[in-house]
C-alpha positions as CSV (number, residue, x, y, z in Angstrom):
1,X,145.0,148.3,17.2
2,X,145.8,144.7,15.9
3,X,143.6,141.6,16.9
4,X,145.1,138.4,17.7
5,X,142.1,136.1,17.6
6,X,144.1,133.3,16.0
7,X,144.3,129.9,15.1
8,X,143.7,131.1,10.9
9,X,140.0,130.5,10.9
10,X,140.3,127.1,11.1
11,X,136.7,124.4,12.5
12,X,138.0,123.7,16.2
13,X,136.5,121.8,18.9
14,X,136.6,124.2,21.5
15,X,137.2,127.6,21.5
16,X,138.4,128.3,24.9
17,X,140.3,125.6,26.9
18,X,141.3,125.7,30.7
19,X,142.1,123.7,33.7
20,X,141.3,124.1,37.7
21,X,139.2,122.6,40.3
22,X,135.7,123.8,41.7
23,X,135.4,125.9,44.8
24,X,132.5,126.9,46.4
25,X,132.0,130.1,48.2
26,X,130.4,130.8,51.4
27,X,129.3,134.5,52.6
28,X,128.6,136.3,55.3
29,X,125.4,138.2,54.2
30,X,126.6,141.0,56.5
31,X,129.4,143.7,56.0
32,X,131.4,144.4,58.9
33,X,130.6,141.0,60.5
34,X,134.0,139.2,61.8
35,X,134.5,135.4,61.6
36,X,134.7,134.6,64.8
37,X,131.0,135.9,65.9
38,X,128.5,133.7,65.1
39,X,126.1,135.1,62.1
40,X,124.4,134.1,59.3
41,X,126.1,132.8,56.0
42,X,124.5,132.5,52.8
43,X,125.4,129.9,50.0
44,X,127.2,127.4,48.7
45,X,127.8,129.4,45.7
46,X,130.3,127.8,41.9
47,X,133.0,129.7,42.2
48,X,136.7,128.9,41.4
49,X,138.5,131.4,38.8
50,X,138.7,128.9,36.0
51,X,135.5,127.7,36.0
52,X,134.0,131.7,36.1
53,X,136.1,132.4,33.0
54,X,134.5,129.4,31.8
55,X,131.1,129.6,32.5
56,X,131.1,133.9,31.7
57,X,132.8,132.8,28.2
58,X,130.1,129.7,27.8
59,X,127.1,132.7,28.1
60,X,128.6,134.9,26.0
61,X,129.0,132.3,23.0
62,X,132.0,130.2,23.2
63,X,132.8,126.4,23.0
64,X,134.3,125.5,26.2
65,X,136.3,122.5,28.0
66,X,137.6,122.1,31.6
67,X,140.5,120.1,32.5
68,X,141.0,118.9,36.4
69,X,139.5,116.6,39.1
70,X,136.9,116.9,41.1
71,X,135.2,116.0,44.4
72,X,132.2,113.3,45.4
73,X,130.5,115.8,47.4
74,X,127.4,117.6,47.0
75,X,129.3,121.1,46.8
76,X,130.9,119.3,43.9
77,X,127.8,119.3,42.2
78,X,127.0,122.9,42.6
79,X,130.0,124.0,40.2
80,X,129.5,121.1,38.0
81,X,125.9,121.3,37.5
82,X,126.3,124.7,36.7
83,X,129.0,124.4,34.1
84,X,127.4,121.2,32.5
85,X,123.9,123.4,32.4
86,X,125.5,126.3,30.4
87,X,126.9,123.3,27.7
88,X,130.4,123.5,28.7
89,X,132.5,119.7,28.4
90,X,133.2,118.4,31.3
91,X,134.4,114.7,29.9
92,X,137.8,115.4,31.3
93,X,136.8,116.7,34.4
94,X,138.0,113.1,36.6
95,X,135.8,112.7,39.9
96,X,138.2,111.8,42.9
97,X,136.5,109.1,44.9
98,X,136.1,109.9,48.5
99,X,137.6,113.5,47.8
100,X,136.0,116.7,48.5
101,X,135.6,120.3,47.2
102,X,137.8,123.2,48.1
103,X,135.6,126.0,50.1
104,X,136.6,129.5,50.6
105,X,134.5,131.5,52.7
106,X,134.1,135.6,52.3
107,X,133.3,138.3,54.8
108,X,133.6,142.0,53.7
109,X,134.3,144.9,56.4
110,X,132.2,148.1,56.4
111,X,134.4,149.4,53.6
112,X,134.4,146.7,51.3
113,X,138.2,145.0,52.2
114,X,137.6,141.5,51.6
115,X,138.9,138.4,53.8
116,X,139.0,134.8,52.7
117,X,139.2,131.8,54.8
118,X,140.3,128.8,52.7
119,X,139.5,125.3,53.1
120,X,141.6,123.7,50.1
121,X,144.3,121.1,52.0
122,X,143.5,117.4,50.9
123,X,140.6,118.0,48.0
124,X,140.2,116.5,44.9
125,X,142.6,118.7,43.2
126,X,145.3,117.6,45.7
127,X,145.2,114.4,43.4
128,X,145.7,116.2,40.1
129,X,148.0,114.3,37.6
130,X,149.7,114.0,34.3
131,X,146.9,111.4,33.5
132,X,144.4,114.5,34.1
133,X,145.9,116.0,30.9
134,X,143.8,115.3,27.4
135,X,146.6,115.9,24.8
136,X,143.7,115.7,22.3
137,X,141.9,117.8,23.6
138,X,143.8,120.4,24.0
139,X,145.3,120.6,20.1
140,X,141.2,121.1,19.6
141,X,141.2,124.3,21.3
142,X,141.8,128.0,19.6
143,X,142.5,129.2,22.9
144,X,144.3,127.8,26.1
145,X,143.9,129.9,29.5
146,X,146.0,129.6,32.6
147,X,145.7,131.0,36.1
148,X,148.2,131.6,38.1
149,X,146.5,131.0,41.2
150,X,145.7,127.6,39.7
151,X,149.7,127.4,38.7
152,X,150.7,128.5,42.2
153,X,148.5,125.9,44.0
154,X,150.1,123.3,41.4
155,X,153.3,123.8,42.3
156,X,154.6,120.3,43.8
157,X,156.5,118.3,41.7
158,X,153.6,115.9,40.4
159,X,151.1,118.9,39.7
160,X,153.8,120.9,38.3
161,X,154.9,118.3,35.8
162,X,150.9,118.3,34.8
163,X,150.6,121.8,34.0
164,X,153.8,121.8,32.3
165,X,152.7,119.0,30.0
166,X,149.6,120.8,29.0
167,X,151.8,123.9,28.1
168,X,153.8,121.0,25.9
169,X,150.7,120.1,24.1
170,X,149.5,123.1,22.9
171,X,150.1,123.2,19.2
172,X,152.3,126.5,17.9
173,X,149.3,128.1,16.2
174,X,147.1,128.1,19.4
175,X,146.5,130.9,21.4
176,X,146.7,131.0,25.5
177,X,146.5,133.7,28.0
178,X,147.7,133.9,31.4
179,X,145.8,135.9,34.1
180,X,148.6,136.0,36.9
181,X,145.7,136.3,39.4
182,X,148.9,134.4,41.7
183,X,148.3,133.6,45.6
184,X,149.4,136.2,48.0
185,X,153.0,135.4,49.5
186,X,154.1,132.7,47.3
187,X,157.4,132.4,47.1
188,X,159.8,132.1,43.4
189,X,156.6,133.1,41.7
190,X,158.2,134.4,38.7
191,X,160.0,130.9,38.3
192,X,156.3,129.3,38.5
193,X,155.1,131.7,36.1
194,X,158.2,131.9,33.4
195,X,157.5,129.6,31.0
196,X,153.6,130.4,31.2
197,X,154.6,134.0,30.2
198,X,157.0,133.0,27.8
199,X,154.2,131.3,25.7
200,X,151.7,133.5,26.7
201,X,149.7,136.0,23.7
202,X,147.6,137.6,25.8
203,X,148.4,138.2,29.5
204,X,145.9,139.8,32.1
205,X,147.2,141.3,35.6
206,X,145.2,143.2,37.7
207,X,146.6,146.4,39.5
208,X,150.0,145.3,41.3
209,X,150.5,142.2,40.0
210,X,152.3,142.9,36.5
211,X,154.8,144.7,38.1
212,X,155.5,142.3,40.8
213,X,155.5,139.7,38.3
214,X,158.1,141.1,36.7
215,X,160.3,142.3,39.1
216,X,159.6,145.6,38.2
217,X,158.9,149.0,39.8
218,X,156.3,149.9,38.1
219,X,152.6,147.9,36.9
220,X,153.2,150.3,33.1
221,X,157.3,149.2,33.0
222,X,156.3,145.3,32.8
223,X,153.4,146.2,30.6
224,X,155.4,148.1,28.6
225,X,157.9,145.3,28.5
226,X,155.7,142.5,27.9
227,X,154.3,144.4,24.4
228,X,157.8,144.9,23.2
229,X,158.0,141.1,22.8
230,X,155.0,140.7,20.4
231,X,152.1,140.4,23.8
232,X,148.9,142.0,24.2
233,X,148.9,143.0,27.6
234,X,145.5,144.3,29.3
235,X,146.3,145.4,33.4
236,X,142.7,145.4,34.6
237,X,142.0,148.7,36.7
238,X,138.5,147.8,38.3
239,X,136.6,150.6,38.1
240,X,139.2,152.8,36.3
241,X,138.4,150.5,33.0
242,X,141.8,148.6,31.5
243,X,144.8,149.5,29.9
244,X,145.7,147.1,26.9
245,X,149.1,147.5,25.2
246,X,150.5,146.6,22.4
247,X,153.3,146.8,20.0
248,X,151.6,149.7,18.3
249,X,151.1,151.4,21.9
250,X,148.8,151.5,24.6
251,X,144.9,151.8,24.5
252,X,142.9,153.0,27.4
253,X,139.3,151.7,27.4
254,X,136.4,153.1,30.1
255,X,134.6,151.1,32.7
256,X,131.0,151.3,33.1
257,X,129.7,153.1,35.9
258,X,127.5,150.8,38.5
259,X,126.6,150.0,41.8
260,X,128.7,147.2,43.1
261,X,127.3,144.6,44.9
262,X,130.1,141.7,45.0
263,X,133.5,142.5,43.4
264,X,134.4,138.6,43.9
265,X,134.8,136.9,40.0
266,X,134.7,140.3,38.4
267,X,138.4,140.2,36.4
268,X,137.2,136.2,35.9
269,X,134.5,137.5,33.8
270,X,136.7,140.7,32.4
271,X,139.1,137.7,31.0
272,X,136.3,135.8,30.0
273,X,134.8,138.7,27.9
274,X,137.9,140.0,26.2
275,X,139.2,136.2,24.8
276,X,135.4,136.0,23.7
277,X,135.9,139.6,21.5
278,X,139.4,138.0,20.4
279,X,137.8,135.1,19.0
280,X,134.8,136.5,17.3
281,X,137.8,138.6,15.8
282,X,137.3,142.0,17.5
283,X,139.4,144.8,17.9
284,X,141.3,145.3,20.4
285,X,138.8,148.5,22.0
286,X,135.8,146.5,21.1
287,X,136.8,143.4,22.8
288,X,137.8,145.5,25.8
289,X,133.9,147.1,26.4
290,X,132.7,143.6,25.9
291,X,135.1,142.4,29.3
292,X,134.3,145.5,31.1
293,X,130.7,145.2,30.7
294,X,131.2,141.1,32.0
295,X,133.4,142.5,34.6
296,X,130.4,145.4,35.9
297,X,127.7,143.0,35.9
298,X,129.2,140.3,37.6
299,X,129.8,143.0,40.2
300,X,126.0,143.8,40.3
301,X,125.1,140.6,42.2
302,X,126.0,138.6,45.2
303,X,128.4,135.7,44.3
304,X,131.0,134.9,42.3
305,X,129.3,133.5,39.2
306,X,125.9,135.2,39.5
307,X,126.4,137.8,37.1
308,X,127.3,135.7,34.3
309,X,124.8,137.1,32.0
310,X,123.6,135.5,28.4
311,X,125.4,137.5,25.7
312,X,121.9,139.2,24.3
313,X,121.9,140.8,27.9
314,X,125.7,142.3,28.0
315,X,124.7,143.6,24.7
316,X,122.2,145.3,26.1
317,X,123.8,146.1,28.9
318,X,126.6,147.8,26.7
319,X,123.7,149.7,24.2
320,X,122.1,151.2,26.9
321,X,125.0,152.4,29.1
322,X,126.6,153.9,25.6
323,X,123.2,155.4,25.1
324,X,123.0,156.7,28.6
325,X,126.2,159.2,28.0
């Protein structure tokens, strides 16, 4: 299989590129616990999707930049600390006076079903601008990476323009990739997401959301679609592994076997791990085992960036499992 790890070999700045906000999470320590009783919590822990994929890609090896705003408050220190610790740029990263720092907070039920209860309305990132937008920055980055969650919550007129200008400055030879990853219920997504897909290389949906996308029946018919126009598209399967097709076909790579602790960030760190095998120039199946192995740890511990491992550790993590069989 082919490898697009682009951008002709060229000395960038940064090798992975991407805008959000931070969120921190807040969980129930116990399963099965609703949110109306009252029971313990543990955290703040970082979380928000583009600054997993950045701070998983930042461990594993790659030169990273975040776009965005961000709160005054002490939860917006949490993320930030932790992304400015693991050498990522955060000089564009504007600090909202006065603003604060989206929260989610998690319970699971005996089974594992998650719920969220989101506290986003009037943060930092509700301020988000075309001025947020480093044009320079951006033509120094191999690779560009949206989310469409991030797109979704950006989709007033003034944040709208903002994203779309980023998607203007990226230069022709660049590489981006879209993880669809969109909010639940949100209407005309596929008019949010159009031109994001258009320019898209590599695109990333998890189980239902490629075909929903797409306005298709089936998760394999917009895959299959997608390839024909020259993408690579990998539709992460959780535990089943990932499917990545191509042009040439369509490749089915394993997951590793583990006990899951926290599923939260886990196709985060899948994204981060296969752009990281795409820019080291990978194939296409070695680049997959890299983001399967980011996506199983992260599931090993509690919280949504906690199993970002260094990159000598998902090695190892990869030898021994491959050993193991």
């Amino acid at each position: 299989m082919r490898t697009i790890n682009g951008v002709g070999g060229e000395a960038m700045k940064y090798d992975l590129l991407t805008v959000g906000f931070p969120i921190v999470e807040i969980m129930r320590k116990e399963r099965g616990v609703s949110f109306e009783e009252p029971a313990d919590f543990t955290g703040p822990y970082p979380s928000g999707d583009t600054c997993i994929v950045l701070d998983v890609a930042s461990r594993l090896g790659l030169k990273c930049c975040f776009l965005g705003t961000a709160g005054t408050d002490a939860f917006s220190d949490v993320v930030l600390n932790r992304l400015e610790r693991d050498g990522i740029d955060l000089s564009h990263v504007r600090k909202v006076d006065g603003a604060s720092t989206a929260i989610v907070f998690v319970r699971y039920d005996k089974d594992g079903k998650r719920e969220y209860l989101n506290v986003m309305e009037h943060t930092a990132f509700s301020d988000f601008n075309e001025s947020d937008i480093c044009a320079e920055a951006v033509k120094e980055a191999r690779w560009i990476h949206f989310s469409g969650e991030v797109l979704c919550i950006a989709s007033d007129v003034g944040r709208r323009k903002a994203m779309l200008r980023l998607l203007e400055a990226i230069p022709a030879d660049s590489r981006v990739c879209l993880d669809p990853n969109f909010v639940d219920d949100q209407p005309g997504i596929m008019d949010i997401m159009k031109p994001f897909i258009t320019r898209a290389d590599l695109i990333l949906p998890s189980e239902g959301e490629a075909g929903r996308m797409m306005g298709t029946d089936t998760d394999e018919e917009a895959c299959r679609g997608l390839a024909a126009q020259g993408k690579t598209v990998v539709l992460k399967k959780g535990c089943a592994g990932c499917d990545v097709y191509t042009a040439e076909g369509v490749c089915h790579i394993p997951a590793f076997h583990i006990e899951e602790k926290d599923p939260t960030g886990c196709g985060d760190s899948f994204c981060a791990g296969f752009i990281t095998g795409l820019v080291e120039g990978q194939c296409i199946r070695d680049a997959g085992t890299l983001a399967n192995a980011a996506g199983a740890l992260q599931a090993m511990y509690v919280g949504p960036m906690e199993g970002a491992l260094y990159r000598e550790e998902v090695d190892g993590f990869i030898r021994n499992h491959k050993a193991a069989k």
